[in-house]
C-alpha positions as CSV (number, residue, x, y, z in Angstrom):
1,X,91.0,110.9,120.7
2,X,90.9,110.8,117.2
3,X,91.7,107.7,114.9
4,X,93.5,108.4,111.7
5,X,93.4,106.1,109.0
6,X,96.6,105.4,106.5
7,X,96.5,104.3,103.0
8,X,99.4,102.1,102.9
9,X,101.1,100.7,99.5
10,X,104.4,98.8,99.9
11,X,107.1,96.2,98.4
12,X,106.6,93.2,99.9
13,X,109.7,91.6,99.0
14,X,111.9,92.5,102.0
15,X,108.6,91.9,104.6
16,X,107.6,88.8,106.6
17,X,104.1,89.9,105.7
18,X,102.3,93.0,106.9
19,X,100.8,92.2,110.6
20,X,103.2,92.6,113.2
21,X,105.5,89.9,114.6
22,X,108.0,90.4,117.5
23,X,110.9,88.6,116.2
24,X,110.3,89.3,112.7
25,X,110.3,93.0,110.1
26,X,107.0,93.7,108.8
27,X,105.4,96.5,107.6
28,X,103.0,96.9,110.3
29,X,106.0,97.1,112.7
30,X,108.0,99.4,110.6
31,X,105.0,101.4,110.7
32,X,104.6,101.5,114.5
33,X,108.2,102.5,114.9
34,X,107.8,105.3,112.6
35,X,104.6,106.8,114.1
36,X,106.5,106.4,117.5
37,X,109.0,108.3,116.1
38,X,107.0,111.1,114.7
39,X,104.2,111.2,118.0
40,X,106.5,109.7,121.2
41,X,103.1,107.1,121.7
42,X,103.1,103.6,121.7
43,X,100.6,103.5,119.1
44,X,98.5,100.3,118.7
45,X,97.4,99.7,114.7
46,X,94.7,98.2,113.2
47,X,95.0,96.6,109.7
48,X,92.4,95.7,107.4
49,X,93.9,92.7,105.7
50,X,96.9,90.3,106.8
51,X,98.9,89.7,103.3
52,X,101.8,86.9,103.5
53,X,105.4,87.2,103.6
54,X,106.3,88.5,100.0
55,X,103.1,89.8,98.9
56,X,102.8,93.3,97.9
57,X,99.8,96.2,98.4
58,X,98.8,99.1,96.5
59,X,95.8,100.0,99.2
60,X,96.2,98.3,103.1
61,X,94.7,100.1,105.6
62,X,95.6,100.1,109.1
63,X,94.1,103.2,111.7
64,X,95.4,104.2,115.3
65,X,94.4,106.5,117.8
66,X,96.6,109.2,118.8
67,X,96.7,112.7,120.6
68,X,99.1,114.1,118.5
69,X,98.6,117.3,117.0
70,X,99.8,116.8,113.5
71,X,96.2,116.9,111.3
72,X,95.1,113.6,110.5
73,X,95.4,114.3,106.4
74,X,99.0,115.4,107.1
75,X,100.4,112.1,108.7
76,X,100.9,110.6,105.2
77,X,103.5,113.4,104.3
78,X,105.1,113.3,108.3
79,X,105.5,109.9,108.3
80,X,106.6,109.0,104.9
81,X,110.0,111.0,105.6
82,X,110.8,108.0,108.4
83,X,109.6,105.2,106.5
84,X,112.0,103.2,103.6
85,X,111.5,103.7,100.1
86,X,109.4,100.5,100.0
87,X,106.5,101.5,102.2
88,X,105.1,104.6,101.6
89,X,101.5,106.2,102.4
90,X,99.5,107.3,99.7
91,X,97.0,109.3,101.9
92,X,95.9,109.6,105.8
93,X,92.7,110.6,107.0
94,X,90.5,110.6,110.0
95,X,87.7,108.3,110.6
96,X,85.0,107.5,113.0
97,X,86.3,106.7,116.4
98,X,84.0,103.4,116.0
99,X,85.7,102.5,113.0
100,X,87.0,99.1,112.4
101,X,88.4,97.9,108.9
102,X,87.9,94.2,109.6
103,X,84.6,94.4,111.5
104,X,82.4,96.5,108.6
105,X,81.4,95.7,104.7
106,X,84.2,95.7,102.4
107,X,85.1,94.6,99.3
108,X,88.3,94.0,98.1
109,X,90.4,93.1,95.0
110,X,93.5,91.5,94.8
111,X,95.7,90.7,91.5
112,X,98.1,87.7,90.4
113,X,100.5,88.2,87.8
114,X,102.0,85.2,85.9
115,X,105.1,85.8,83.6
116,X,104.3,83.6,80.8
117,X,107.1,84.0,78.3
118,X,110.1,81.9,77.7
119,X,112.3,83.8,80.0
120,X,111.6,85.9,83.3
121,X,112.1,90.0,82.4
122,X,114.4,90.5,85.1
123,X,112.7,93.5,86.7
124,X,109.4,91.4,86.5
125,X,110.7,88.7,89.0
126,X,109.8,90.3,92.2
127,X,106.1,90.9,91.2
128,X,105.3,87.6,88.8
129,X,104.9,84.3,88.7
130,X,106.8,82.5,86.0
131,X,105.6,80.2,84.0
132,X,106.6,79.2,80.7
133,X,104.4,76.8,79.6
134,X,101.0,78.0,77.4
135,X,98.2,78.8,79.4
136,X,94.7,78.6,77.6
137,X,92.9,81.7,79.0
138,X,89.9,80.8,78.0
139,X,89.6,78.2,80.1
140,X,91.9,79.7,83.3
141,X,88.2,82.7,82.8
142,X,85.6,79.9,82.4
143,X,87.2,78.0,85.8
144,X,87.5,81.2,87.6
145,X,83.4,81.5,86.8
146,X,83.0,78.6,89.1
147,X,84.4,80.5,92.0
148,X,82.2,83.3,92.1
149,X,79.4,83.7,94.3
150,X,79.1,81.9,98.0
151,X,81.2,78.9,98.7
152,X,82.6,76.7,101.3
153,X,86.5,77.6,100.0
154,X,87.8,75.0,102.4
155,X,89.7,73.4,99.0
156,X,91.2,76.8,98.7
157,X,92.7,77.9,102.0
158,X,96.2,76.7,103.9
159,X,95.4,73.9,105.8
160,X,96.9,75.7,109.0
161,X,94.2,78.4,108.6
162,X,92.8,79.2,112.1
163,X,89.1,80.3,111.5
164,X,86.5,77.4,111.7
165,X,84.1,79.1,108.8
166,X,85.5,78.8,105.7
167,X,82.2,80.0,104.2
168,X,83.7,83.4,101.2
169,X,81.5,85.1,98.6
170,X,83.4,86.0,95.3
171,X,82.3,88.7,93.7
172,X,83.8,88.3,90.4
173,X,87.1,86.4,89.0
174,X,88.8,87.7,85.7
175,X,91.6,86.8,83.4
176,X,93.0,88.7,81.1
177,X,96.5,88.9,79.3
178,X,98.7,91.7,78.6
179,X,101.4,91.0,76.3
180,X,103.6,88.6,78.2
181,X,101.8,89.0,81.6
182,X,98.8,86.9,82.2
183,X,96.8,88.7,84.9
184,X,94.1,87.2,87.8
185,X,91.9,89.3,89.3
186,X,90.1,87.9,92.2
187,X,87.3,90.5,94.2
188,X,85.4,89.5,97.1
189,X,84.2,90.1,100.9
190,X,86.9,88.2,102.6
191,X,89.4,85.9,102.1
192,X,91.1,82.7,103.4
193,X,94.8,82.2,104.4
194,X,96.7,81.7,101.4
195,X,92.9,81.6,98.7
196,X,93.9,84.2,96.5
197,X,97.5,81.9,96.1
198,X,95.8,78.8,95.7
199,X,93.0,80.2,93.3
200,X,95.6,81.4,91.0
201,X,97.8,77.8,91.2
202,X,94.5,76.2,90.4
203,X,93.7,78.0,87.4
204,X,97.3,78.2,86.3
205,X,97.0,74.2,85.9
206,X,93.7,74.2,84.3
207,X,94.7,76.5,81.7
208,X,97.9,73.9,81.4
209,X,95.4,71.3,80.6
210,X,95.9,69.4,83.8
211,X,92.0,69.8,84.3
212,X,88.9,71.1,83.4
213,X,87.1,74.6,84.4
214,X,84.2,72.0,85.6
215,X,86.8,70.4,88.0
216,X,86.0,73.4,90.2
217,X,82.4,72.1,91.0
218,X,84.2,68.9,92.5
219,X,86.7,70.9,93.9
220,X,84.5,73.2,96.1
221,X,82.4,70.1,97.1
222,X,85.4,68.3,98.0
223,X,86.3,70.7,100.9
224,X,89.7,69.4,100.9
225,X,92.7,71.1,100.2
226,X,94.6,68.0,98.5
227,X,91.3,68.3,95.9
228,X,92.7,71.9,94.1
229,X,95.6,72.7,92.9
230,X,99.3,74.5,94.3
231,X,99.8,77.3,95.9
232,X,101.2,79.8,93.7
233,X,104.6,81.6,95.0
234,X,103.7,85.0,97.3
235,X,105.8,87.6,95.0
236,X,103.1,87.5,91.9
237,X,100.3,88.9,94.5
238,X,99.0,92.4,95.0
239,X,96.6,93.9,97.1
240,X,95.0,96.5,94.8
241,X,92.2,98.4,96.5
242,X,89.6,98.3,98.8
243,X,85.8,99.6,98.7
244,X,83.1,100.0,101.4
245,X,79.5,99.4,99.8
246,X,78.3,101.1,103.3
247,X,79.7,104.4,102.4
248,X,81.7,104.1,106.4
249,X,84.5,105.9,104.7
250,X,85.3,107.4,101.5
251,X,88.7,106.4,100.1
């Protein structure tokens, strides 16, 4: 039976998240009703990365089996004629039958967008963060140096977060500004309920002054989340791509 892999983008906005709940619209359950639609199977997916109610994706993966005959590179165009305008897949493909997207080496990079001009652009305010005040880059790209590499991020994950290991390596955290948007980009092997949020909150009020980059050493070593800073709000977070170092597939 093969298992098809689809490269999923979508618009958070309208979405309790992307995993599927029973009593709630998600894009993992819009997704299943299409590919019901399309192959008369109760299709079972498999996605690579849980984002929160209101975040939005450029590149989530999720893979099914199926024994339908439509090729696997042509589900992308059959099922994007079922879907709403704010889900779409980019590509489909088929992978190894062994392949998982949560159980292998990947990579992925996520960006936060901050607003940070006197007033909200209207048709920004479903994809940033605003925040009016100044923001000293400088020191939002010398805190976000601390993060990188391996760390305990128990500071930096929702208290309610399930998984006892709390044990993330970082790749590489920039900042960068681009006219009025003030951009976060956070890569790494895995990530925590809510990290990505609470990475951007924390640098948001160090480059506010309220802090120092160095405040991230005693942060980490705090492994408490009342010792970093808020949460920033879901719609300012994208999931932008992902990468397998392994060479398992080749997006």
């Amino acid at each position: 039976m093969p298992r098809v892999m689809l490269i999923t983008a979508y618009d958070g906005t309208n979405y309790n998240g992307s995993a599927y709940q029973p009593e709630a619209v998600t894009v993992e359950g819009i997704l299943m009703r299409a590919l019901k639609a399309l192959t008369g199977e109760e299709v079972e997916l498999i996605g690579a990365s849980r984002t929160d109610a209101g975040v939005h994706a450029l590149s989530n993966l999720f893979v099914f089996d199926t024994n339908s005959t439509v090729p696997p590179d042509k589900f992308s165009y059959a099922i994007n004629s079922l879907l709403p305008e704010d889900i779409r897949i980019m590509r489909s493909m088929e992978v190894d039958e062994s392949f998982h997207p949560r159980h292998c080496n990947t990579i992925k990079t996520y960006q936060y967008r901050i607003w940070n001009g006197d007033v909200m652009l209207p048709v920004k305010r479903l994809y940033d963060w605003h925040c009016s005040f100044d923001l000293d880059i400088q020191k939002m790209q010398e805190a976000g140096h601390y993060l990188e590499g391996t760390h305990d991020f128990t500071s930096f994950c929702n208290t309610q977060t399930q998984t006892p290991d709390h044990v993330r390596t970082v790749v590489s955290v920039n900042v960068y500004r681009q006219d009025e948007e003030v951009i976060i980009e956070v890569t790494g092997k895995g990530f925590l309920y809510n990290m990505v949020r609470i990475i951007a909150g924390t640098l948001a009020m160090i480059g506010r002054g309220k802090g120092e980059p160095k405040d991230i050493i005693n942060m980490l070593d705090a492994k408490d989340r009342s010792a970093a800073g808020p949460t920033a709000p879901a719609n300012g977070l994208c999931l932008m791509k992902y990468e397998f170092p392994d060479k398992e597939v080749e997006l």
